[in-house]
C-alpha positions as CSV (number, residue, x, y, z in Angstrom):
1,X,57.7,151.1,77.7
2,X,57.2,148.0,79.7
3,X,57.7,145.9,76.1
4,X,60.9,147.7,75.5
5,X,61.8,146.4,79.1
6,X,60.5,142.7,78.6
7,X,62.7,142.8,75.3
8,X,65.6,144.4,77.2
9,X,65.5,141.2,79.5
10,X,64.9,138.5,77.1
11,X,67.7,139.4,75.1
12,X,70.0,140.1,78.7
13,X,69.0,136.6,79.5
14,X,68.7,134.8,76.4
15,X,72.3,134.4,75.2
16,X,73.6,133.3,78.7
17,X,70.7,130.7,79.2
18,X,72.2,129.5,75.9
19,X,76.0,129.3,76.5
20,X,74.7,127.3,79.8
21,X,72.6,125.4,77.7
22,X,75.5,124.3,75.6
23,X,78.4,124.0,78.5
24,X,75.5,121.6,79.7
25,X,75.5,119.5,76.9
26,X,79.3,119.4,76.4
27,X,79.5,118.3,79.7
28,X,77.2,115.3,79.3
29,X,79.1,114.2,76.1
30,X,82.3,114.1,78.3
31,X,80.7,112.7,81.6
32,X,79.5,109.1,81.5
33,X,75.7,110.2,80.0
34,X,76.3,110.5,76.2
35,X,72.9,112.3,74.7
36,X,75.1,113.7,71.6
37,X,78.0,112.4,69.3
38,X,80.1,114.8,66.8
39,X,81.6,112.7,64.3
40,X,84.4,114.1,62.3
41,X,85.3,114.2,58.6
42,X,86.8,111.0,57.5
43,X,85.2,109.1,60.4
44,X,82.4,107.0,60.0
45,X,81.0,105.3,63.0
46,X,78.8,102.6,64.5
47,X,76.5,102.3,67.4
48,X,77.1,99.5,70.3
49,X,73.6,99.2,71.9
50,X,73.5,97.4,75.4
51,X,70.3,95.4,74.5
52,X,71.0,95.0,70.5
53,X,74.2,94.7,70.5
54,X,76.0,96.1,67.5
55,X,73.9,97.8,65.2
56,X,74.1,97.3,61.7
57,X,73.4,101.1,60.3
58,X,76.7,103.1,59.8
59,X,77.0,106.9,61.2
60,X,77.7,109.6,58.9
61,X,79.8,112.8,59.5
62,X,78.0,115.2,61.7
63,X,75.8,115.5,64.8
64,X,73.7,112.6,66.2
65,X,71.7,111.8,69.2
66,X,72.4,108.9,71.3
67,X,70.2,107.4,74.3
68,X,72.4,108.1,77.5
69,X,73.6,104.6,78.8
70,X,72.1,102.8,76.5
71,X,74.2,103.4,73.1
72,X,78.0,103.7,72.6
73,X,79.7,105.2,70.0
74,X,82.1,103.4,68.4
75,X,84.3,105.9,65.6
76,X,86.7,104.7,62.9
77,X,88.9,106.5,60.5
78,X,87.7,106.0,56.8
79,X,90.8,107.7,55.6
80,X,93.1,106.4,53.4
81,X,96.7,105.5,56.0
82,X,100.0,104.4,54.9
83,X,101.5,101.1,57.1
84,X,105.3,99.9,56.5
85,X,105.2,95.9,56.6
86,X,109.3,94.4,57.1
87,X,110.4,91.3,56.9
88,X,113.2,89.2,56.5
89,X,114.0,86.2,53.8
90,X,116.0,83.7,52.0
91,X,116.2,83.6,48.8
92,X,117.8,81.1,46.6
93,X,121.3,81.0,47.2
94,X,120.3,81.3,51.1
95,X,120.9,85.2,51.2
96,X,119.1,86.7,53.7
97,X,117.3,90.1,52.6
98,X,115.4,92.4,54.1
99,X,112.2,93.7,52.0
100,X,110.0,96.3,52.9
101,X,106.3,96.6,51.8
102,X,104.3,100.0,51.9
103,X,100.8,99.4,51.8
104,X,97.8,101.8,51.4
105,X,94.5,100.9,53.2
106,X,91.1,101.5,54.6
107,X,88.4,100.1,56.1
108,X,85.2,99.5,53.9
109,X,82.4,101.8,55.4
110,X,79.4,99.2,54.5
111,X,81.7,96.2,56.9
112,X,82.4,98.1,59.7
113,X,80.1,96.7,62.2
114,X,81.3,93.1,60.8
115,X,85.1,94.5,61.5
116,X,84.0,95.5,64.7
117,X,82.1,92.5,65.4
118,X,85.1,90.1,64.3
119,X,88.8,92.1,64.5
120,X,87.8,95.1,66.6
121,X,89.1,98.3,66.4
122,X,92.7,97.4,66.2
123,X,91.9,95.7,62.6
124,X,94.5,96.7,60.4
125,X,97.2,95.2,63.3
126,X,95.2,91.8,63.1
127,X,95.3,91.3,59.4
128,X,98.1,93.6,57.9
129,X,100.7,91.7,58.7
130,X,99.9,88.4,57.8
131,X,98.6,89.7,54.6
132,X,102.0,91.5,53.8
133,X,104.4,89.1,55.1
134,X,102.2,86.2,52.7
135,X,102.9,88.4,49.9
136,X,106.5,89.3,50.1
């Protein structure tokens, strides 16, 4: 009888200690201790370490453990995104026209910590535009 009762608790007690457990965790990941990264489909990321600096292994999709204060995140979109580039000419009877370039683009997953390193995460604003304005 006194099994039945020790049973009776541990399942009274387990599933709370758990949801606990878990607020616990969430909390951290949105405090200033991260100890636990989700990274979503399509994202990729890298890790900024404070003594390392940026490291040069890329984070899949999932779960991952990070040392609190110590390593930052750092999460990029992957996917495939559309960006308008306009611009104004002459051509060669001086007529001005305006020409509008759609391009499709994404970062390559084995450069990010180079892109990071170099353009940031604002990339595609540093080198789109140039890049389409040279070619139209």
């Amino acid at each position: 009888m006194s099994a039945i009762r020790g049973l009776d608790a541990l399942v009274k007690w387990a599933f709370p200690i758990a949801i606990a457990a878990s607020g616990i965790q969430l909390s951290i990941y949105t405090g200033s201790q991260v100890n636990l990264i989700l990274v979503d489909g399509g994202h990729r990321g890298i890790i900024f370490d404070r003594i390392r600096g940026v490291m040069p292994s890329i984070i899949p999709e999932g779960t991952h453990f990070l040392l609190p204060w110590l390593q930052k995140p750092i999460i990029f979109d992957v996917r495939t995104r559309p960006r308008n580039i306009s611009t104004t000419t002459g051509s060669k009877d001086m007529q001005m026209v305006s020409l509008t370039l759609r391009v499709l683009s994404h970062p390559d997953e084995d450069q990010l910590p180079s892109i990071y390193s170099n353009l940031g995460l604002d990339f595609d604003d540093r080198v789109l535009p140039s890049i389409g304005n040279e070619v139209v």
